[in-house]
N, C-alpha and C positions, 0 to 999 in steps of 0.2 A: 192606912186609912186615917181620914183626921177629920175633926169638923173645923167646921169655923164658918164665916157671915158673907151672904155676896155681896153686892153695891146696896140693895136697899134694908140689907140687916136682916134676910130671913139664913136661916140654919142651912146650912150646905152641908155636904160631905166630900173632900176629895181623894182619889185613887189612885194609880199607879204609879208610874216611876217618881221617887223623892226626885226634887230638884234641890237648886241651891238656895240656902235660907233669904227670904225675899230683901230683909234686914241687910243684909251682910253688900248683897246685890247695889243697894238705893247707896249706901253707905261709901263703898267706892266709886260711885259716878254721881257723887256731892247731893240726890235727892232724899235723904232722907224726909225733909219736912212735906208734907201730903197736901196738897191743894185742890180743893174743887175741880173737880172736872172740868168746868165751863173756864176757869183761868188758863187750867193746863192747856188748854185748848185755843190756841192763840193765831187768831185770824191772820197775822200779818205773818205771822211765821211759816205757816198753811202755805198761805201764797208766795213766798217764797220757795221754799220745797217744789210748789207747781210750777214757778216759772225756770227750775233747774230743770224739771224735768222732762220740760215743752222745751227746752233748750238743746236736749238731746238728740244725736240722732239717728235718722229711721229707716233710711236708704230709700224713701217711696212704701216697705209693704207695709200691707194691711192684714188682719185676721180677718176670714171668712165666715169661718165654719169649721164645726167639729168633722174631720174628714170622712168619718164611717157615712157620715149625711148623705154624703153626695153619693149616688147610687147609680141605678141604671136609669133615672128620669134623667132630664136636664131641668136646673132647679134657675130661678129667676135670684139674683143680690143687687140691692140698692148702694154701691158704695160711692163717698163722696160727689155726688152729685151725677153719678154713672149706672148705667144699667147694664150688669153684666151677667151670661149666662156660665152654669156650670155642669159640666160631664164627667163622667169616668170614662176614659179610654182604656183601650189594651194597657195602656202603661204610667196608667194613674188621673188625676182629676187635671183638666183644660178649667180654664176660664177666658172667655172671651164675649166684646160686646155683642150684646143682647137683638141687637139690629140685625134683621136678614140683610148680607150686601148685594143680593138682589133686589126685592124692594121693600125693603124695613120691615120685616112681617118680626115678631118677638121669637127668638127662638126656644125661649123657655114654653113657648106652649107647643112644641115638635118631640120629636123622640130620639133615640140615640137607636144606629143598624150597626153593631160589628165595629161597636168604637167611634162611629161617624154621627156629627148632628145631624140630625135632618130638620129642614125647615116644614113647617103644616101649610105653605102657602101652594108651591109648587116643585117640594120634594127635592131641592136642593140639597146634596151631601156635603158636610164641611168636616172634613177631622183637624182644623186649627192652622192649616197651612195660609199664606197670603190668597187673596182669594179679590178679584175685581179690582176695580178703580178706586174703590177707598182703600184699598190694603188691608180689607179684614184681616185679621188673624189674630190668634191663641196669644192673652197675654203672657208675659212671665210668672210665673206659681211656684208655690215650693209646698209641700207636705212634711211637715217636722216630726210624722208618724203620731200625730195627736188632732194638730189641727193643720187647716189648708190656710196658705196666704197668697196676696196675689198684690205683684208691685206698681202705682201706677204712677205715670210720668217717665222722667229721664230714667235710668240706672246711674246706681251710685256707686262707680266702679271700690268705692271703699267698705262698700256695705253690701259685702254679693249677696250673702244669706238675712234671712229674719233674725236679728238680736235675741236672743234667745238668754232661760236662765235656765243653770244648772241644774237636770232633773234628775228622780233617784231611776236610778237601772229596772226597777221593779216596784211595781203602782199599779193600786185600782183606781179607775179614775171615771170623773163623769163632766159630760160638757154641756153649759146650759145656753141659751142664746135669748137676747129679747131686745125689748126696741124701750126709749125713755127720748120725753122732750127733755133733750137737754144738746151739751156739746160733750165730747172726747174728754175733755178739760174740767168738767161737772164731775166726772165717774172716779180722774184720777185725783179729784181735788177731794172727794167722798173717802177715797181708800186711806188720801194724807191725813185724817184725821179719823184717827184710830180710838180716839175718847168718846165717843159716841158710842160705842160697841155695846156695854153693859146696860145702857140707856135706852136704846133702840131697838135691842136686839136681847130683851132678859130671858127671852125663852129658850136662846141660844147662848149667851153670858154672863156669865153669874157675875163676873167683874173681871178685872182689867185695870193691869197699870203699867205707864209708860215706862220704862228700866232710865232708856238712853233715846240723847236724837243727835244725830248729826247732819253734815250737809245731804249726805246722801241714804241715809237709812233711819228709821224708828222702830227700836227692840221695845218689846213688850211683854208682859206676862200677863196671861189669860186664863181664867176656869171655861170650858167648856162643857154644857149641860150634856150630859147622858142622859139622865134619866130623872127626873122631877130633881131632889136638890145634889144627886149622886152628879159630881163634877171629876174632868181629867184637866191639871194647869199647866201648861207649857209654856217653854219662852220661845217668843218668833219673833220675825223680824218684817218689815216693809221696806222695798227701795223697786225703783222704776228701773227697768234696764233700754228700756224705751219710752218717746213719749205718750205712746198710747198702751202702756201697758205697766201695771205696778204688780210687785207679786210677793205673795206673803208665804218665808218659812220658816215650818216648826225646827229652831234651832237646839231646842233639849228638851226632856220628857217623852209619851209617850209619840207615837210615829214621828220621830224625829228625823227629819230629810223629807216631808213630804210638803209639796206645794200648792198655793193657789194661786192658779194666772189667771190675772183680772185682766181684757184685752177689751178697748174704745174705740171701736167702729164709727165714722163717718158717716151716715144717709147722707143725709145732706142738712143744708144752716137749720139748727133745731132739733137734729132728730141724729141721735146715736145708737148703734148697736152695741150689747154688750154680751162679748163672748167671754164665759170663765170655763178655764179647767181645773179641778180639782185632782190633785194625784197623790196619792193618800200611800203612804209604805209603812213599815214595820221592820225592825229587827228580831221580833219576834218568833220561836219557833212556829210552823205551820204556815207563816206568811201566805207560802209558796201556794200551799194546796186551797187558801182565803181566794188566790187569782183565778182561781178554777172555777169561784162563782164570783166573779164579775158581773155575770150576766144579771146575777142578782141581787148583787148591791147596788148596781149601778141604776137602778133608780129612785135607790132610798139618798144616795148621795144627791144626785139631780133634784131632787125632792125640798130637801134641803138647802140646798144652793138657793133655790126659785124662793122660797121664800125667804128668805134672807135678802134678796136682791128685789122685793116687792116695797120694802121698807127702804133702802137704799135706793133704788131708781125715784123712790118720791123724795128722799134728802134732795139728787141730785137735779131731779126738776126742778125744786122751790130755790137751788141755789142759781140755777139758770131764769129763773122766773124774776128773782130779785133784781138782776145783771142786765136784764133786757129792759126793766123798770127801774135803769139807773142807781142800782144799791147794790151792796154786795155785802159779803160778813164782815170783810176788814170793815167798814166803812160802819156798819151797825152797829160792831162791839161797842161796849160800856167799857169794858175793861181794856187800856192801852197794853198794846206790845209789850211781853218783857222778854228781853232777849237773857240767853243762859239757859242751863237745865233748872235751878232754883228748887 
């Protein structure tokens, strides 16, 4: 246990696992001298980072939804400028457009019989097969046992599955969903900038400082509040494995190997969803038998998530707001570009 100061100089206390001295850390990757956050924080470098990782690629899918969601309704999703509907069959969740191919009736206001949609208009049964003159039928989907995604366009024979990152075998985990004026490009341009954290977010960061950056990743070390100034600090890291999806992992300390997948959902011009999963692990004795109540952690994690992402869907509206009103951060900074870790 130690104290020490978080970002605006009140008394902290932090716990568990020692890490490696922060000193020793900044000293090998040349930053010892300490700058402002608003320096560190360097708009054109931001956007750099974002245009690598809009560069990357996605094969067409998209994240939907936490998959427990989908149930025995059929549920209505707005993605990229498409209306599609969503079911549980016998052998896992369909999605498919929302248009009866009899005569357009929506089928998210019908029900599901035995795995089959049924349409509310005149009782049409669809289980996802080609179906009329348009060729309804069942898009491509995949369930990655967390979340549903669903691929739209061509197939990218190089990209069969969702890009996915490394998760730990064993997580409690919670999925939050919500909608922000903004673009895809807002949400992951929010996450590249990790110097905000302490700032925006003090009742969740006591402070925060960047380790290292490179083209493709930004490590950090973080206090995370427990409990009024009782803090746990780990190092984690940031890097995109898609373009709509950036994901943060605790690389040492405590639940070391657990992640957050931040995923940017398309509605359409203006309007993205944003799906995160949180999957939280331990080496810790008893981990195991922690799984067992899932049922009820898993709303204090979701709980958390949401408001965390109350404050950050408004970062990433006012960055869309600017962009639409011909400004952006690179373009407002005072402070010029410095390229290097410095």
């Amino acid at each position: 246990m130690f104290e020490d100061r978080d970002a605006r100089g009140r008394r902290i206390i932090t716990i568990g696992q020692a890490l490696r001295p922060l000193e020793t850390l900044l000293r090998e990757r040349g930053r010892e001298r300490r700058r402002p956050d608003w320096i560190e924080a360097r708009p054109a470098a931001i956007q750099r980072a974002l245009a690598r990782a809009l560069g990357r690629p996605s094969g067409g899918w998209y994240v939907v939804d936490a998959t427990r969601r989908i149930g025995a309704r059929p549920v209505l999703y707005r993605i990229d400028g498409r209306e599609l509907v969503a079911w549980r069959a016998a052998d896992g969740v369909r999605l498919a457009p929302d248009a009866c191919p009899h005569m357009g009736a929506s089928l998210a206001t019908g029900f599901v019989r035995e795995g089959r949609l049924v349409c509310p208009w005149h009782g049409l049964e669809l289980d996802g097969s080609p179906h009329g003159r348009s060729r309804w039928c069942a898009l491509e989907s995949y369930d990655d046992g967390l979340l549903t995604w669903v691929r739209l366009g061509p197939a990218d024979p190089a990209v069969p599955r969702p890009i996915l990152p490394e998760r730990p075998s064993e997580f409690l985990d919670g999925v939050i969903r919500m909608e922000a004026r903004c673009e895809p490009s807002d949400v992951i341009a929010n996450r590249l900038d990790p110097w905000h954290g302490a700032h925006l977010h003090p009742y969740s960061f006591a402070r925060l400082r960047v380790l290292d950056e490179t083209q493709d990743r930004i490590t950090l070390r973080v206090a995370f509040r427990v409990l009024g100034p009782v803090c746990i600090e780990v190092d984690c890291s940031f890097h995109c494995p898609e373009p709509r999806t950036i994901v943060m992992t605790i690389l040492d300390g405590e639940g070391a190997g657990s992640l957050v997948e931040t995923h940017a959902t398309p509605i359409a011009p203006g309007r993205t969803a944003i799906i995160e999963a949180t999957l939280a692990t331990s080496s810790r004795p008893g981990f195991a038998r922690a799984q067992r109540l899932t049922w009820a952690a898993r709303p204090l994690i979701e709980r958390i998530m949401r408001r965390l992402w109350v404050d950050d869907a408004a970062y990433a509206e006012r960055t869309y707001e600017l962009r639409s009103a011909g400004a952006s951060p690179a373009t407002l900074a005072a402070v010029p570009d410095r390229p290097g870790p410095g």
